[in-house]
ZAMARGU-4260 file (C-alpha; in steps of 0.2 Angstrom, whole numbers, plus 5000, padded with zeros to 4 digits):
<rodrens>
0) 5135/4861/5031 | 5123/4860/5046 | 5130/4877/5054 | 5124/4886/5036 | 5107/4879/5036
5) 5106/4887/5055 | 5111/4902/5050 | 5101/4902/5033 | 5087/4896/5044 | 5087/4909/5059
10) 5091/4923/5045 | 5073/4919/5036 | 5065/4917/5052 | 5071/4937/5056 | 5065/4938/5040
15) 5049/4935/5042 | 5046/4939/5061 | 5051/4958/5053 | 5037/4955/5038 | 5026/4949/5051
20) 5030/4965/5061 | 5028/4978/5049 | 5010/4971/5043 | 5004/4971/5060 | 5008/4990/5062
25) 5001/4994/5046 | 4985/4985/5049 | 4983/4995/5066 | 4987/5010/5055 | 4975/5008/5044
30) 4961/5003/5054 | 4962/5016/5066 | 4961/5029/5049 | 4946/5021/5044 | 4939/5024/5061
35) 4944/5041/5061 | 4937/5043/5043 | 4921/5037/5046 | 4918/5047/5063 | 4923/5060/5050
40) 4909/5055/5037 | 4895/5054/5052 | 4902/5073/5058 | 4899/5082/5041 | 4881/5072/5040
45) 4874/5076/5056 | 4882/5095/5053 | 4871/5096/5037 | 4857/5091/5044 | 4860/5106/5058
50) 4861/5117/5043 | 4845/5110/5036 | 4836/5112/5053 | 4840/5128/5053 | 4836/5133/5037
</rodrens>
């Protein structure tokens, strides 16, 4: 009975260590894309007011 609880045990652990994994990556992912979106957002402002300037 012990050696099934071990292996239940470690098997949740992989488990979780993937879970874990897979929610670090996807919150790296999304932070750098909402880095990348706002340097976005500050490039098309600044380009309007160029256009404005010029205008």
């Amino acid at each position: 009975m012990n050696e099934i609880a071990t292996g239940m045990f470690l098997w949740l652990l992989k488990i979780l260590g993937l879970y874990l994994g897979i929610l670090i990556v996807l919150t790296l992912i999304l932070s750098r894309w909402k880095k990348r979106s706002a340097h976005d957002t500050e490039e098309i402002a600044e380009q309007k007011k160029q256009r404005q300037k010029k205008r």
